[in-house]
MARLUM-607059 format. One record per residue (C-alpha): y, x, z; residue number from 1. Coordinates in Angstrom, 2 decimals. Each point is the difference from the previous one (the first is absolute). Layout:
BEGIN
PT       py       px       pz  num
PT        Y        X        Z  NUM
...
END
This chain:
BEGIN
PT       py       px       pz  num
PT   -20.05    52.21    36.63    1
PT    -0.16    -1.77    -3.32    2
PT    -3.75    -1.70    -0.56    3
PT    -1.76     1.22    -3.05    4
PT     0.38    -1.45    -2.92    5
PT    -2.99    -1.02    -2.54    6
PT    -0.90    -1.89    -2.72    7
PT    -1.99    -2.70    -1.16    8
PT    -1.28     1.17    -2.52    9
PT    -1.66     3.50     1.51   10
PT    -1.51    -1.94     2.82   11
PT    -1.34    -2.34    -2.69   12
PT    -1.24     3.19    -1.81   13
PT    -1.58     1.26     3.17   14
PT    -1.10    -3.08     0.40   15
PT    -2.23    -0.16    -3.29   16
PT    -0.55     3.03    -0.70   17
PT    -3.28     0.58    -1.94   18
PT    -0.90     2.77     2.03   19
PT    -0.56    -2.04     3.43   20
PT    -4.04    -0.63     0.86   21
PT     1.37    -3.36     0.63   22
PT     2.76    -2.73     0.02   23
PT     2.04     1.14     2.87   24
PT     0.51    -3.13     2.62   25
PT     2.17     2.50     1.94   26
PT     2.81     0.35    -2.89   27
PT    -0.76    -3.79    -0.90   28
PT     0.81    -0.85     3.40   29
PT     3.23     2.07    -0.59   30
PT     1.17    -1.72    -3.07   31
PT    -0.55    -3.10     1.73   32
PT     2.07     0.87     3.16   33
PT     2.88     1.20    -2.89   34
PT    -0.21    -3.60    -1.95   35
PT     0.52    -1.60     3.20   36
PT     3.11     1.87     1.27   37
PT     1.95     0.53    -3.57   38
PT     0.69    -2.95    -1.99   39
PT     0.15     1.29    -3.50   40
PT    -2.81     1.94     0.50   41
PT    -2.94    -2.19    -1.08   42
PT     1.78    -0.66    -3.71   43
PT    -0.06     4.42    -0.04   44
PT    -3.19    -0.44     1.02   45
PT    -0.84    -2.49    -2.84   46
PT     2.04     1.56    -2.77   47
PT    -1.29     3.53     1.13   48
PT    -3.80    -1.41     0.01   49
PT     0.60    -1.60    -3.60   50
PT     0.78     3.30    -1.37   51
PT    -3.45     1.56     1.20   52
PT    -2.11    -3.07    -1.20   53
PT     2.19     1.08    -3.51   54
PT    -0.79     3.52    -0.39   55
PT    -3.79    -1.19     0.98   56
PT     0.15    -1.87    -3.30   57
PT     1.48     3.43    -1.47   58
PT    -2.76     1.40     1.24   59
PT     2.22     2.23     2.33   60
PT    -1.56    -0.97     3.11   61
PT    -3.71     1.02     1.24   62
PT    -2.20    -2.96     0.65   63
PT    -0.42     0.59     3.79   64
PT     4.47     0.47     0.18   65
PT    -0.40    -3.70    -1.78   66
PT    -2.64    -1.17     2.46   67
PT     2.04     1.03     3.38   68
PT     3.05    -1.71    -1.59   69
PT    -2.27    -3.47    -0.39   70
PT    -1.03     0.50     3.16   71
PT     3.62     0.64     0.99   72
PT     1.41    -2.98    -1.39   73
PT    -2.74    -2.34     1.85   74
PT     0.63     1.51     3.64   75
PT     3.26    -0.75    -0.39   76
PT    -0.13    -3.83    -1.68   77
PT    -2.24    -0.86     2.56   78
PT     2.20     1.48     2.84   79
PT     3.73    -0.61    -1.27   80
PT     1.43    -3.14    -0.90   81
PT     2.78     1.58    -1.90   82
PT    -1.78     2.52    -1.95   83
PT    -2.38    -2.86    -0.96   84
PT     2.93    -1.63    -1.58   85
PT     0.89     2.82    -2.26   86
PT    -3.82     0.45    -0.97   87
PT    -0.32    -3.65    -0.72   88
PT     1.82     0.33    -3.16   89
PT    -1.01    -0.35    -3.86   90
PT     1.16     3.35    -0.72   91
PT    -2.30     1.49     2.81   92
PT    -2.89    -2.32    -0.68   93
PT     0.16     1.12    -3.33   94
PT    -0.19     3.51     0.77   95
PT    -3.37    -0.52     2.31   96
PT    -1.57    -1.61    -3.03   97
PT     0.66     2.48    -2.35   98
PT    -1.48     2.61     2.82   99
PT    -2.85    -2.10     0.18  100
PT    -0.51    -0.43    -3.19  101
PT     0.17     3.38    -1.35  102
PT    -2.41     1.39    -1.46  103
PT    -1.16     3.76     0.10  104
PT     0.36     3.02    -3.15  105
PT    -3.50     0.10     0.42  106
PT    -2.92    -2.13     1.54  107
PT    -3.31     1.89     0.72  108
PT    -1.11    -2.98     1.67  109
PT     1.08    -3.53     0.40  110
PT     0.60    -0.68     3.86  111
PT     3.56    -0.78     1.11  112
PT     2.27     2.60     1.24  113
PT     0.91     0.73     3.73  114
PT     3.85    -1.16    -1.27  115
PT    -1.46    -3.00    -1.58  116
PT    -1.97    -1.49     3.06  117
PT     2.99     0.92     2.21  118
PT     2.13    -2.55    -2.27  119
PT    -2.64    -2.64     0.16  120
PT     0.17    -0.02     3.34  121
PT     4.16     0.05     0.16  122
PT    -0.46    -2.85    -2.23  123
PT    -2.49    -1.79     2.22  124
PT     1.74     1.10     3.53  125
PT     3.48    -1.53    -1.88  126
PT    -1.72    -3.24    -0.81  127
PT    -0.26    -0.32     3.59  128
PT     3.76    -0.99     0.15  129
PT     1.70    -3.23    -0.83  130
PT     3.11     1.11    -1.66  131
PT    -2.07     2.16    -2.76  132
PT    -1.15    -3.51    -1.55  133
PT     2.84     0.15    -2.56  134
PT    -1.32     3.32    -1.42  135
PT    -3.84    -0.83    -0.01  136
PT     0.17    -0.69    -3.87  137
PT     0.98     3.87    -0.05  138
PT    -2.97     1.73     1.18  139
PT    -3.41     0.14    -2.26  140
PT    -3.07    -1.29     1.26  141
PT    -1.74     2.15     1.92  142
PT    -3.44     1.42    -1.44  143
PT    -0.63     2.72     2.51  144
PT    -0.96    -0.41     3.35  145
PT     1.92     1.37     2.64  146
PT    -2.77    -0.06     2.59  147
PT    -1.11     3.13     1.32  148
PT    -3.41     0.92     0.81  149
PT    -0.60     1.66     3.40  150
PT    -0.77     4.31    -0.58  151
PT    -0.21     0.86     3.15  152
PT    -1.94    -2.40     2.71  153
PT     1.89    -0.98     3.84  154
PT    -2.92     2.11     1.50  155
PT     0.97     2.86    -2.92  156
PT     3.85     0.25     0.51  157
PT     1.19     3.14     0.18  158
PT     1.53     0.67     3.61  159
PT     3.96    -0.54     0.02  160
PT    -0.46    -1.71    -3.64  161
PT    -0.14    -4.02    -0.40  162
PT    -2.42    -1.00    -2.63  163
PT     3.14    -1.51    -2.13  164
PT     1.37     3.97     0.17  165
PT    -3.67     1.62    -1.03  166
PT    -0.49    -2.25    -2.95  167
PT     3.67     0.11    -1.58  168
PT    -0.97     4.29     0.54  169
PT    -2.75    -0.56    -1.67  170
PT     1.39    -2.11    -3.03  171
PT     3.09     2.47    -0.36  172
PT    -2.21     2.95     0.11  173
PT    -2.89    -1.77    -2.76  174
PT     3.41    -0.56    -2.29  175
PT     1.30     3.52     0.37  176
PT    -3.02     1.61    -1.49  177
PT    -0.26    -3.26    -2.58  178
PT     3.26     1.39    -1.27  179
PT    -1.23     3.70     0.36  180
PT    -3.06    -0.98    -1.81  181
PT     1.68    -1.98    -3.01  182
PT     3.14     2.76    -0.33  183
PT    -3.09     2.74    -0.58  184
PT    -1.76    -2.01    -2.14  185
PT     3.32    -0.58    -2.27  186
PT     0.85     3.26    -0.09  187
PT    -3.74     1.07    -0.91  188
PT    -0.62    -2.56    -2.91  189
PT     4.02     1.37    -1.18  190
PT    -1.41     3.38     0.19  191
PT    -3.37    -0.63    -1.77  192
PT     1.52    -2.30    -2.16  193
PT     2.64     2.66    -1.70  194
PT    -1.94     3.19     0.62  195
PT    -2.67    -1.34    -2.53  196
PT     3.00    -0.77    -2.61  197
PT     0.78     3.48     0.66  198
PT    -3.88     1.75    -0.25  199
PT     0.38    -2.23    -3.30  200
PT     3.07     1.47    -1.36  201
PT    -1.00     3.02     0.99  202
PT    -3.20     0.24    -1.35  203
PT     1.59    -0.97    -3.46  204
PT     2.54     2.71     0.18  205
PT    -2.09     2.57     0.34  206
PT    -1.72    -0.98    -3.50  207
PT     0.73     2.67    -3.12  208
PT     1.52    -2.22    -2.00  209
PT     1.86    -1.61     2.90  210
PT     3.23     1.89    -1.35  211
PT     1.60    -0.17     3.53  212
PT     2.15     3.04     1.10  213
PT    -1.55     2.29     2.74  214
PT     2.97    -1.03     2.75  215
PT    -0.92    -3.61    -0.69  216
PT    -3.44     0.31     1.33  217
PT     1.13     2.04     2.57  218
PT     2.29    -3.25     1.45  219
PT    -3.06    -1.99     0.10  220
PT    -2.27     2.34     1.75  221
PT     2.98    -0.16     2.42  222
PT     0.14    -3.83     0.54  223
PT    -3.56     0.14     0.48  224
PT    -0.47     2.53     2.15  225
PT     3.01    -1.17     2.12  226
PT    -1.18    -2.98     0.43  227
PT    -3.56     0.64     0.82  228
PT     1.29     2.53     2.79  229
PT     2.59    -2.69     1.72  230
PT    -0.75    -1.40     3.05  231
PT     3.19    -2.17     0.00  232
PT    -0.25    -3.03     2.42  233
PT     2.18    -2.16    -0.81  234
PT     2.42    -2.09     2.39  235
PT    -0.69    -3.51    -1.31  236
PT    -1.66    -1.88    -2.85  237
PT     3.99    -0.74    -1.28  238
PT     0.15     3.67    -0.77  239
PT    -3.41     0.10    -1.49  240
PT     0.40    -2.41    -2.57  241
PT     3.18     0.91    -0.87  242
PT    -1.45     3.76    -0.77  243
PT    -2.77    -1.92    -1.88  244
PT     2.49    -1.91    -1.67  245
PT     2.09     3.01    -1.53  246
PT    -3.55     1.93    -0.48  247
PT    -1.30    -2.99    -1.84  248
PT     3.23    -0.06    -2.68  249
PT    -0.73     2.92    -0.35  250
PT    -3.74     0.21    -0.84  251
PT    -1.32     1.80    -3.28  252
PT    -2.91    -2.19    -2.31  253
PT    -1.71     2.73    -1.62  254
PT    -3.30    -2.48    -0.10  255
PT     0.20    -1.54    -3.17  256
PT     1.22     3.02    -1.52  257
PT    -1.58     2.39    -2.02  258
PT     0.02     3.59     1.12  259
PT     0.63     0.96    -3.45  260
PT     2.76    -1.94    -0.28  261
PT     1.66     1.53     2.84  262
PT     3.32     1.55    -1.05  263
PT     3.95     1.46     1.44  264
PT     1.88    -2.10    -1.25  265
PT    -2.09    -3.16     0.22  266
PT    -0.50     0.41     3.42  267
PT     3.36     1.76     1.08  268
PT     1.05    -3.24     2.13  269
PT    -3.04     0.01     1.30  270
PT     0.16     2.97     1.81  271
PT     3.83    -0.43     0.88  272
PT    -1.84    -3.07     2.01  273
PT    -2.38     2.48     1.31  274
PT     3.17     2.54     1.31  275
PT     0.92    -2.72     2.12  276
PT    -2.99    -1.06     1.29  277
PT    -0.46     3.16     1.75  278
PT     3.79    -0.17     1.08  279
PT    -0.54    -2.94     1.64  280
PT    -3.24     1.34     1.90  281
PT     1.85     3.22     0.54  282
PT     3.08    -2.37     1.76  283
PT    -2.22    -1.99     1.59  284
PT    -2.75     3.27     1.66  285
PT     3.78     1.12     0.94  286
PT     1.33    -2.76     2.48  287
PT    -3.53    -0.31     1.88  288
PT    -0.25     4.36     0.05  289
END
């Protein structure tokens, strides 16, 4: 009976997978176990690693995925001797820095990411090891600290939980809803932000002299009811600003304008702007329906 056959890269998967409460020591343990009986497989390992720290940087990778590969990577340079040699490495170094040193779309507050203090301490725990000397000059000086302030007390730890466990839960959980909080508050001020254009525009078009066909001021009611009706949560901030990107090409300035002034064929691009706009809401209401 033939054994079955896996690979490295869906344990590694498993293994990090954004949707675990916690680092998993059991599939850590496993990776370990597979570095030690296959040869080639802790250069996989470090190629296939390399390409997750990359789409981080593409911002293709959730923060906690990013934080279980850290995490990852310092289980097994502290536990393999040949892995550690593959990690040791400008390329890789290089890679951790620019994790660490990314920063996020937006900042509602200044303290240091979970993925960021996870680095700081891979840099620190690395430090630790003689043959990392030679790439020292690589990593930036570390203005964070990495210590971690107790949450939960000995005499408070949850039965069947080590105080280590109960505080990363804690930390992971606080940065989920961080990220819940900021994508809301994105896709609010986006919202606000073009709905008043809209009221604007709208407001103008409805003017006597506005000289603006009947169908045209239908569109805009559209857009602007449409939008005030969504309830579209989007899957990351990389899709949000890129929707705020094309919306914000495509935003009308009917501020300094005069009403009177307001004309067909003055303002026929403008509104050929406007078409899209609602296109791209109407694509984008579409893929989260």
């Amino acid at each position: 009976m033939t054994k079955p056959q896996f690979k490295l890269s869906d344990l590694l998967d498993a293994t990090v997978n954004s949707t675990n409460a916690l680092p998993n020591q059991k599939r850590f343990s496993q990776i370990l176990v597979v570095l030690q009986k296959i040869p080639t497989a802790a250069e996989s390992l470090a190629s296939l690693l390399q390409s997750k720290m990359r789409a981080f940087l593409k911002r293709l990778v959730l923060k906690r995925e990013m934080y279980f590969v850290l995490k990852l990577i310092d289980f097994l340079v502290t536990s393999s001797e040949k892995f550690r040699a593959c990690v040791f490495t400008q390329q890789f170094i290089k890679l951790i820095v620019s994790v660490y040193s990314m920063k996020e779309i937006i900042q509602l507050s200044s303290k240091p990411t979970i993925v960021q203090i996870k680095a700081a301490e891979v840099f620190t725990h690395f430090s630790s090891f003689q043959n990392f000397a030679p790439l020292l000059p690589l990593v930036p000086k570390i203005t964070i600290s990495t210590s971690q302030s107790f949450l939960f007390q000995p005499s408070c730890a949850i039965s069947g939980i080590s105080i280590d466990d109960a505080n990363e839960i804690v930390s992971l959980s606080q940065d989920a809803i961080d990220d819940e909080v900021k994508n809301k508050t994105l896709k609010e001020k986006t919202k606000t932000q073009f709905l008043d254009n809209l009221k604007f525009l709208s407001s103008q078009l409805n003017l006597p002299d506005s000289h603006i066909s009947t169908n045209q001021k239908e569109l805009v009611e559209k857009v602007i009811k449409t939008i005030e009706n969504s309830e579209v949560e989007t899957d990351s901030l990389k899709r949000t600003f890129s929707v705020h990107e094309n919306i914000a090409q495509a935003k009308i300035q009917f501020s300094k304008r005069r009403a009177t002034s307001l004309t067909i064929d003055r303002h026929s691009n403008e509104f050929e702007r406007l078409e899209n706009m609602y296109e791209n809401y109407q694509k984008l209401f579409a893929s989260h329906s």
